[in-house]
C-alpha positions as CSV (number, residue, x, y, z in Angstrom):
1,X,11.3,10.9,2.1
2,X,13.5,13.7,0.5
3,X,17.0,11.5,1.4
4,X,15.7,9.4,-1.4
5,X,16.6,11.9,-4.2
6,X,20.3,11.7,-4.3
7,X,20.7,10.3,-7.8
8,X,19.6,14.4,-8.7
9,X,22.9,15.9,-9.4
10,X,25.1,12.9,-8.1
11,X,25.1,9.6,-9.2
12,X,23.1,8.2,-12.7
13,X,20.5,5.5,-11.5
14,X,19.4,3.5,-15.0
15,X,16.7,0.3,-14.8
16,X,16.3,-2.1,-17.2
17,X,12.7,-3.8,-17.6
18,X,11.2,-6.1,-20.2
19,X,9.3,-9.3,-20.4
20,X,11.4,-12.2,-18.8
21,X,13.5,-13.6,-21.5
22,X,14.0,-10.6,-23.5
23,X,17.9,-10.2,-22.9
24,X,17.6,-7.5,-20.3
25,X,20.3,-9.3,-18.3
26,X,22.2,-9.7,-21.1
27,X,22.6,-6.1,-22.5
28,X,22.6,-4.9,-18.7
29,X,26.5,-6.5,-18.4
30,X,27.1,-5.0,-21.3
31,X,26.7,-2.4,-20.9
32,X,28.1,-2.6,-17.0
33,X,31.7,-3.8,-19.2
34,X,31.4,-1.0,-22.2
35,X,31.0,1.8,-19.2
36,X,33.9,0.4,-16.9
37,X,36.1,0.3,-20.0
38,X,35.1,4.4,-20.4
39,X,36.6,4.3,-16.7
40,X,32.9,5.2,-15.1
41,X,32.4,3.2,-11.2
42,X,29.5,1.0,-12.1
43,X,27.4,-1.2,-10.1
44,X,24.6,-3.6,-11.3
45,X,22.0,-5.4,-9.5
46,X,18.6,-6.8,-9.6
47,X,14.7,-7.1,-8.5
48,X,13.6,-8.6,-6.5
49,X,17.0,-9.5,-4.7
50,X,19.8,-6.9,-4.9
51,X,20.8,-7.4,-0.8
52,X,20.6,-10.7,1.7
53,X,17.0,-10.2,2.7
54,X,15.8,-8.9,-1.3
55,X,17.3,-12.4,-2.3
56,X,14.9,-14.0,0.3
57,X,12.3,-12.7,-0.4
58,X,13.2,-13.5,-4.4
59,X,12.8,-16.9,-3.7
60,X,9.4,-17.0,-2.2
61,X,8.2,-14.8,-4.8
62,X,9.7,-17.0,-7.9
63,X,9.4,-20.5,-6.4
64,X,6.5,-22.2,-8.1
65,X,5.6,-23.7,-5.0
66,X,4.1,-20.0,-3.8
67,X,2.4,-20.7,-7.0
68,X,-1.0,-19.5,-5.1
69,X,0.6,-16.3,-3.7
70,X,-2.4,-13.5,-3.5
71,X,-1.6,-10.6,-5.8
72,X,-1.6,-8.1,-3.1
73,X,0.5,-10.2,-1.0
74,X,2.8,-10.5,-4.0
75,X,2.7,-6.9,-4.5
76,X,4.0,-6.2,-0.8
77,X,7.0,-8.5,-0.9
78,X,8.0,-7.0,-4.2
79,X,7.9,-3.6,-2.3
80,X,9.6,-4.8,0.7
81,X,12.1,-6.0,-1.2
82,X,12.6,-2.6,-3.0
83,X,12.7,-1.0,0.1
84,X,15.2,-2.6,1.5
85,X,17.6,-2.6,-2.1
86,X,16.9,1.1,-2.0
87,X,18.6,1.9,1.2
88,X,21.0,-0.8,1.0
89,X,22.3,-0.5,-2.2
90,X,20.7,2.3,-4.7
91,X,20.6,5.5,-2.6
92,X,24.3,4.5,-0.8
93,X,26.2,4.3,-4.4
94,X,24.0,7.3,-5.9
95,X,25.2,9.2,-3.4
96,X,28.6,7.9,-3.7
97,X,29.0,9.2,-7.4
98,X,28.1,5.7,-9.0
99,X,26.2,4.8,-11.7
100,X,23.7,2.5,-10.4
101,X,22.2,-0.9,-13.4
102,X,19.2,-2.3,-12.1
103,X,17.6,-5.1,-13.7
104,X,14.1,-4.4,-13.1
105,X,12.9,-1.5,-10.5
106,X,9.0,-0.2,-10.0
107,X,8.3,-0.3,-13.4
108,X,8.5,-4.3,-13.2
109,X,5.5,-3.8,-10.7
110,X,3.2,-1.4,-12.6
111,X,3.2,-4.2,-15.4
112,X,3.7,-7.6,-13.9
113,X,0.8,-6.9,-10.9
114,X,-0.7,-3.9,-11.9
115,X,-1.1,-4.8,-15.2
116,X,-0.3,-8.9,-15.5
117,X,-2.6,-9.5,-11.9
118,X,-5.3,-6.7,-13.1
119,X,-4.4,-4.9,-9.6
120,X,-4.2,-1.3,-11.3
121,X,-1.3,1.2,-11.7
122,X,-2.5,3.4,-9.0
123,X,-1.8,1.0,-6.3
124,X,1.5,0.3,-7.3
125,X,2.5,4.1,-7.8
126,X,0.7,4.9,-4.6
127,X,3.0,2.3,-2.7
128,X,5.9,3.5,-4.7
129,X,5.5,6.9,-3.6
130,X,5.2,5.9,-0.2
131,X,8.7,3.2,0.1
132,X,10.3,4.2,-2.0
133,X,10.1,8.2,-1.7
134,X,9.6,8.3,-5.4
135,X,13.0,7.5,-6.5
136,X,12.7,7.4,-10.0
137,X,15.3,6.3,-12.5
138,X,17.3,8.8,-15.3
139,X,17.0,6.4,-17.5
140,X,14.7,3.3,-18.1
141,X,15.8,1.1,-20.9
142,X,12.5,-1.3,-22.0
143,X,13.5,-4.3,-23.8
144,X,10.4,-4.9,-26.3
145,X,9.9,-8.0,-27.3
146,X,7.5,-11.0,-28.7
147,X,5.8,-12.8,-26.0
148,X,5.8,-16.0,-26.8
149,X,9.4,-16.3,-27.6
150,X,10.5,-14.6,-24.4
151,X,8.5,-16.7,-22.3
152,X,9.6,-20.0,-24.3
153,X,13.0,-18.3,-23.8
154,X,12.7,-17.7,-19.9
155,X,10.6,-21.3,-19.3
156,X,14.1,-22.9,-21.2
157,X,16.5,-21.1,-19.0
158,X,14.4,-22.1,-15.7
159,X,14.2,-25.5,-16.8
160,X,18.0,-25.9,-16.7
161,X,18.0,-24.0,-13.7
162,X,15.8,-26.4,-12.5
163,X,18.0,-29.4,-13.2
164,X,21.0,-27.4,-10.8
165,X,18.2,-27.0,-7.5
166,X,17.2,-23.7,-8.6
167,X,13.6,-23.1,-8.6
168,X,12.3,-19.4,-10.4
169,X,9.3,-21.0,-12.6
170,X,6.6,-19.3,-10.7
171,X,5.6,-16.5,-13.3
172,X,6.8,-18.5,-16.4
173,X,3.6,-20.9,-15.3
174,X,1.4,-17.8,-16.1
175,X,-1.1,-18.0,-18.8
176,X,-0.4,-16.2,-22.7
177,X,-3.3,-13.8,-21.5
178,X,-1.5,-12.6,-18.0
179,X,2.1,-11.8,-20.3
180,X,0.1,-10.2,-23.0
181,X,-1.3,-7.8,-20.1
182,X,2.1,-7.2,-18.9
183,X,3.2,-6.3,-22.1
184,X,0.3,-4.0,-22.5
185,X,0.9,-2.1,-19.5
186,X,4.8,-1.9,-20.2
187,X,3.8,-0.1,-23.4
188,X,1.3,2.4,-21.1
189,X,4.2,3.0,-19.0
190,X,6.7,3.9,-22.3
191,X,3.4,6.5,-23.8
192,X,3.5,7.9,-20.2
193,X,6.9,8.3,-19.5
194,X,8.5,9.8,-22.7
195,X,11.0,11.7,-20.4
196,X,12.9,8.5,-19.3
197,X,12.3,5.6,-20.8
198,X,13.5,4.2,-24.1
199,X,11.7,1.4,-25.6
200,X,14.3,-0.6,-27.8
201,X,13.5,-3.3,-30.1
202,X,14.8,-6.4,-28.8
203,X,14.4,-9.0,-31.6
204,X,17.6,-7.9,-33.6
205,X,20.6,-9.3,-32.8
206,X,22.6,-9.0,-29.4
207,X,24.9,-6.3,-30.6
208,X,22.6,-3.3,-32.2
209,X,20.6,-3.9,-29.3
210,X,23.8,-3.3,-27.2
211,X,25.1,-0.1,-29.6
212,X,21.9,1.4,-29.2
213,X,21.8,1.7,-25.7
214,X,25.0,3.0,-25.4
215,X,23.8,5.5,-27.8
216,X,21.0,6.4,-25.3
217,X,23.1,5.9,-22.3
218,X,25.9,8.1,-23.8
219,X,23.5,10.8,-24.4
220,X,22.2,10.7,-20.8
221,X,26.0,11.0,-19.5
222,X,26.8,14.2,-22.1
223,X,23.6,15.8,-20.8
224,X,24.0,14.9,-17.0
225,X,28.2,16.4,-17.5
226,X,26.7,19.6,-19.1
227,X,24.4,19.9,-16.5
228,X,27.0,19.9,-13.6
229,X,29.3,22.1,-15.1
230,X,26.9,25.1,-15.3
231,X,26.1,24.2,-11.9
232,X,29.7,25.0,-11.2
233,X,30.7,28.2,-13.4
234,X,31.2,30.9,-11.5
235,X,28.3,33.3,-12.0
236,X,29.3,36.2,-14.1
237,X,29.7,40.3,-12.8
């Protein structure tokens, strides 16, 4: 599964992941507008969905009528939807040179079913490791944030969905209890993964939260330049 490691030394693959309702969206085209106006190629996208057959499977996985969904079943449709977003859209534009915003990635499933359905990390980096050849991100930006006002948040914003025949209730219907979990296991993930991700308080207003992860993204790009250019010096006599 080596062909999935082209963001090493090409392109700059950065995920955003968070509770629903948190502004991950939000800061996501932000950030999409502040690097386009630096001149970078930037493209965004999103999990589950991303491609034709991702954004099918989106809508059985966030229609409240698959309300009764198994966990594991759940779990497979989020992967086959990765799978496919990987080498339709990810590992095409690394490899082109882009830089690559994704609204949720694996991460997403370590905390919402391994840690929100009590299914266990090692599953979900077991399955990772398997479809998705262990692509990991360079930079993981996690959105922290209170629970119950990002759930009241996300249950308002589906509700006027709703009202316009769009249906993505599904996981808002989940208990206090299953989002607490998934905001447990978010914070695992953050202890565990130092390297790349960056846990950014999201309760201030809409632009610190945006400055500061342009700080962070900034910093990625200065270090990921550096790094190419000793690639390419010319070794010394």
């Amino acid at each position: 599964m080596d062909r999935f490691h082209t963001n090493q030394g090409r392109g700059i693959f950065i995920t955003f992941e968070g509770l629903d309702g948190c502004g991950k969206s939000t800061q996501m085209e932000r950030l999409a507008q502040a690097l386009r106006a630096e001149g970078h190629d930037v493209v965004t996208t999103r999990e589950p969905g991303g491609t034709p057959t991702g954004e099918k499977i989106r809508s059985v996985l966030l229609d409240s009528g698959t309300r009764h969904l198994s966990p594991l079943a759940e779990l497979a449709l989020m992967f086959a939807a990765r799978a496919q977003h990987i080498e339709e859209v990810i590992v095409p534009a690394l490899a082109a040179g882009k830089i690559v915003l994704s609204d949720r990635f694996t991460d997403s499933s370590e905390a919402y079913q391994g840690g929100g359905r009590e299914l266990g990390s090692d599953a979900v980096l077991a399955l990772h490791e398997v479809l998705c050849g262990g692509l990991q991100p360079d930079l993981t930006i996690l959105m922290d944030s209170d629970v119950a006002g990002s759930v009241a948040r996300a249950r308002r914003r589906n509700v006027a969905a709703s009202a316009n025949g769009r249906d993505e209730n599904r996981f808002e219907r989940e208990s206090q209890a299953f989002f607490g979990r998934v905001q447990a296991a978010y914070h695992a993930i953050a202890t565990r993964e130092q390297g790349r991700m960056v846990m950014v308080n999201a309760r201030r207003p809409i632009p610190t939260v945006h400055a500061e992860i342009l700080k962070s993204v900034q910093g990625l790009l200065s270090r990921s330049k550096a790094t190419a250019h000793h690639k390419k010096a010319p070794a010394r006599a």
